[in-house]
C-alpha positions in Angstrom: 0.0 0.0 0.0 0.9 3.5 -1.0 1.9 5.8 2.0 3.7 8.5 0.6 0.7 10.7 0.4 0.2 11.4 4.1 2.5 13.8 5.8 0.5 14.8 9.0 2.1 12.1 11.3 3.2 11.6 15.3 6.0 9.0 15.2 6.6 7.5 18.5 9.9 5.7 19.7 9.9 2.1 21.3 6.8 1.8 23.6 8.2 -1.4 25.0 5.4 -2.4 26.8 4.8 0.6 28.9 1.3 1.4 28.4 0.3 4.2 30.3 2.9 6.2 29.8 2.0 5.9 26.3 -1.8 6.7 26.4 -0.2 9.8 28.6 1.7 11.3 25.8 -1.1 10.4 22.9 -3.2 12.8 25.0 -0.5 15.1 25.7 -0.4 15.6 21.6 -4.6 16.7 21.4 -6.1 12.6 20.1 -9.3 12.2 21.8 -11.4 9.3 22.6 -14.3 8.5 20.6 -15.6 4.7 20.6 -12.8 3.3 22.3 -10.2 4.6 19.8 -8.3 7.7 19.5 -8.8 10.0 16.5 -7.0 13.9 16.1 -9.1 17.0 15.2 -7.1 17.5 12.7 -6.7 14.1 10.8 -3.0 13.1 12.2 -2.0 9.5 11.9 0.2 7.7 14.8 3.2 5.8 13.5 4.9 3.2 15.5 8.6 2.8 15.1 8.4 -0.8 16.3 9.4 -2.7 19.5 5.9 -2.5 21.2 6.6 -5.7 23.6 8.9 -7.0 26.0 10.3 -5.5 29.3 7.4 -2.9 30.1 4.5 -4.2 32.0 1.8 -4.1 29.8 2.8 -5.3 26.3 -0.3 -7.0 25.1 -2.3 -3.6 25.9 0.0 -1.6 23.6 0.1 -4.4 20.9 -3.6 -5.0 21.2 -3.8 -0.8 20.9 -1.8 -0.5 18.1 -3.7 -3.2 16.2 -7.1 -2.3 16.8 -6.0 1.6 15.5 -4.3 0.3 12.7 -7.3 -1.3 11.5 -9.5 1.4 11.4 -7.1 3.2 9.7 -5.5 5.4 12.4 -2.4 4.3 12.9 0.9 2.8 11.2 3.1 0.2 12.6 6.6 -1.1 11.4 8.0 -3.8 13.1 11.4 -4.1 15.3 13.5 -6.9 16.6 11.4 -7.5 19.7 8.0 -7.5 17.5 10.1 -10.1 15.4 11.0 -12.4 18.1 7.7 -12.8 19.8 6.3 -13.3 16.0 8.9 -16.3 15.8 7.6 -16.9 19.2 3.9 -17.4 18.5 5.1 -19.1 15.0 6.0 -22.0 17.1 10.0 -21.3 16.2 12.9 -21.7 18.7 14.0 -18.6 20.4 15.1 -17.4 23.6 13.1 -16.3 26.2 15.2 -13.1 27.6 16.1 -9.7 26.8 12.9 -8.8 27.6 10.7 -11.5 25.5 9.9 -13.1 28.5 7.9 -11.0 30.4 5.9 -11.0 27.6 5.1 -14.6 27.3 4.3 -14.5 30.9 1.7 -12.0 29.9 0.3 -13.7 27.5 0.2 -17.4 29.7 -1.8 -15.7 31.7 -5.0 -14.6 29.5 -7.8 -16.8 29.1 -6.7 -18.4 26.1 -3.2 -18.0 25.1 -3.4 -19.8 22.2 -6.0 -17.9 20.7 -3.9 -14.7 22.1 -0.6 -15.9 20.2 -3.1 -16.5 17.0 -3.9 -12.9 16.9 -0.6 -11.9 17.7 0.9 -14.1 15.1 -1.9 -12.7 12.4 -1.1 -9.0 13.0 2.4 -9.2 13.6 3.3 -11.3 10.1 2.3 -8.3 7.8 3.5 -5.5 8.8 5.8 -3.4 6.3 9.7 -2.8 7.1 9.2 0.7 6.5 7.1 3.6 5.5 7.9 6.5 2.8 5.7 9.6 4.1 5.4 13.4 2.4 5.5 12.6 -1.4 9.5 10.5 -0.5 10.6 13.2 2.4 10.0 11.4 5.5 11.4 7.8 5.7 10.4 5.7 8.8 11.7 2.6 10.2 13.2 0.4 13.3 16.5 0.5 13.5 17.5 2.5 10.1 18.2 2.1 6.4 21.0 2.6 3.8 20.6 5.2 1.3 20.3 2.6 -1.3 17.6 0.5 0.5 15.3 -0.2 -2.5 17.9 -1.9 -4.0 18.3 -4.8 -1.2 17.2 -8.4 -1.5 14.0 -8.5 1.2 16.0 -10.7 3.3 19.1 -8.5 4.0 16.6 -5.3 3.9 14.6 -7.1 7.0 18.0 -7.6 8.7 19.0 -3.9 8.7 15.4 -3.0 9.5 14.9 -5.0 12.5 18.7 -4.4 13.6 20.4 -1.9 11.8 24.0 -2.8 11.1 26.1 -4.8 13.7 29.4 -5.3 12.8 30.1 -8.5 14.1 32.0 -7.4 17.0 31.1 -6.7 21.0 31.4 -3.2 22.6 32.4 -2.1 25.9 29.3 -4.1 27.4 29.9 -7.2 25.8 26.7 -6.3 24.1 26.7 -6.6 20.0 28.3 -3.6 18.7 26.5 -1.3 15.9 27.7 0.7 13.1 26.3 4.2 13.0 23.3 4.7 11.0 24.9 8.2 9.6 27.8 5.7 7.9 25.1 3.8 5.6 22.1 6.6 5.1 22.8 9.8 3.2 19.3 10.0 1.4 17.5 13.5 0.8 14.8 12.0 2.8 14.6 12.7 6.9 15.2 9.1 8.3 13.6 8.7 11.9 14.6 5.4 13.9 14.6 4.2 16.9 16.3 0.4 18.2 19.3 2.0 20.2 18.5 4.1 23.6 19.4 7.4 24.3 19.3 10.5 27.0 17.5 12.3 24.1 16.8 12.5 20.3 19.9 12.6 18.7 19.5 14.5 15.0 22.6 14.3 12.8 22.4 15.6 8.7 19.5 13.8 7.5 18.8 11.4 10.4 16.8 11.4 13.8 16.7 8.6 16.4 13.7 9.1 18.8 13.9 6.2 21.0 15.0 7.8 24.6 14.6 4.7 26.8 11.0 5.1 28.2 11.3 1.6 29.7 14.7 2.3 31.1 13.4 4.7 33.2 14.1 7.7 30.5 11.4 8.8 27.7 8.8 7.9 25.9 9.1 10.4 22.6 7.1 11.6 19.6 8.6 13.6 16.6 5.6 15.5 14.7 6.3 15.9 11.4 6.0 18.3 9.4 6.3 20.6 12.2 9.3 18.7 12.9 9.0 19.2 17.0 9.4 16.7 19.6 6.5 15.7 22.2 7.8 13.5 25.6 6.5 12.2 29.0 8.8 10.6 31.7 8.4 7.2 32.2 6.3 6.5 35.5 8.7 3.4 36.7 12.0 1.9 35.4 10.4 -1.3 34.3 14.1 -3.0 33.3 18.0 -2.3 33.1 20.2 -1.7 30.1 24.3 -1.7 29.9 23.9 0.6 27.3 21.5 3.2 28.9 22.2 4.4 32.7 20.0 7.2 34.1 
C-alpha cells in the first residue's frame, strides 16, 4: 500500500510495553477518545517505530492498541526486533526467552486463552511493512534504520537492517553486539527517523533522527511531529528494566 501521500504524522519511539505512559503522551499531543479509539481534530496518523513488547508491564495492551487503531485506519506500525521475536515466538520457532521477550510470554500465559492470544498476535504481527515513505518521499520511517540505497536490497538482507540496523560482528564495551552508526550507511534527501538504540535524548545528525529515549529504562517515551518537525515527551512513571547501554 501507498503511504507517501500522508505527511501529517506523530512518530513514537519504542513503547516497550509501557502502556500508560503511552496513552499519557497520545493525550499530551490533542487525540481524543471516541468509541474506544483515539482519533486527532485534525486528521493526524500515529506511526509506531516498532518494539511494542517486552520488558514494560503491559505489552499485550500496547500491541492490542496499536492493532485495533491500525485497523481502522488510524495508525501505522513497522516492526522491530522484539515484535520479530515474539512473532517467531507465536510461529512455534525456537527462540530465547530473555532480553525482555519473557515478560511477555508471561503476559500472554496468563489470559484466558493463550493460544488464541498468540493466533492474533501471530496474524497481526506477520504483515506489517519494514518501513514507511511519508510526504510525497521526504520522510522515511523505520526500526533500527536504512542505507541510502535500500530499495535496491534483497528483502532478506533489507529485513536484517530493518529490525537491527548494522552490527558489525564485534562486541562493545558491554559485551553487548556492537552497531555501526546509522549516519555511515544513510545519506538519502529523505529525513530518516529510527529508533532500536536508547538514548538520553533525540539525537538528530544531517538527515537522520533517532527518537527512542529509553522510556522503559526509566528515561522517555518520545514523539517527533512531522511536518512541524517538534518533539512531544512524557517521563516514564517506573524503570520497568535495566540496560548496559542506557544508565539514568
Amino acid at each position: 500500500m501507498d503511504f507517501t501521500s500522508i505527511r501529517y504524522v506523530d512518530i513514537i519511539g519504542d513503547v516497550h510495553g509501557c502502556f500508560d505512559e503511552l496513552l499519557l503522551l497520545i493525550k499530551e499531543l490533542g487525540y481524543l477518545k471516541k468509541d474506544k479509539l483515539y482519533h486527532h481534530p485534525q486528521g493526524r496518523m500515529l506511526v509506531f517505530l516498532g518494539d511494542l513488547c517486552d520488558r514494560g508491564p503491559r505489552s499485550l495492551d500496547v500491541l492490542e492498541f496499536v492493532k485495533v487503531h491500525k485497523e481502522a485506519g488510524l495508525a501505522l506500525h513497522c516492526p522491530g526486533n522484539h515484535d520479530d521475536k515474539l512473532l517467531r515466538w507465536c510461529q512455534g520457532r525456537k527462540v530465547q526467552l530473555k532480553h525482555g521477550l519473557e515478560t511477555t510470554v508471561e503476559e500472554i500465559k496468563k489470559t484466558k486463552n493463550p493460544q488464541a492470544t498468540k493466533q492474533w498476535i501471530e496474524q497481526y504481527l506477520s504483515k506489517l511493512p519494514l518501513y514507511f515513505l511519508f510526504d510525497h518521499g521526504n520522510l522515511l520511517v523505520s526500526h533500527a534504520g536504512l542505507p541510502t540505497e535500500y530499495k535496491r536490497l534483497p528483502l532478506k538482507k533489507l529485513k536484517e537492517i530493518c529490525l537491527y540496523g548494522f552490527p558489525t560482528g564485534k562486541l562493545d564495551q558491554h559485551g553487548l553486539p556492537e552497531r555501526s552508526p546509522v549516519k555511515k550507511h544513510y545519506s538519502g534527501k529523505a529525513l530518516l527517523v529510527h529508533g532500536h538504540t536508547p538514548l538520553h535524548r533525540p539525537e538528530w545528525e544531517a538527515n537522520i533522527l533517532n527518537i527512542d529515549t529509553g522510556c522503559v529504562f526509566g528515561g522517555k517515551l518520545t514523539c517527533f511531529r512531522y511536518p512541524e518537525k517538534e518533539f512531544t515527551q512524557i517521563q516514564a512513571l517506573e524503570k520497568y528494566g535495566e540496560s548496559k547501554r542506557f544508565q539514568i
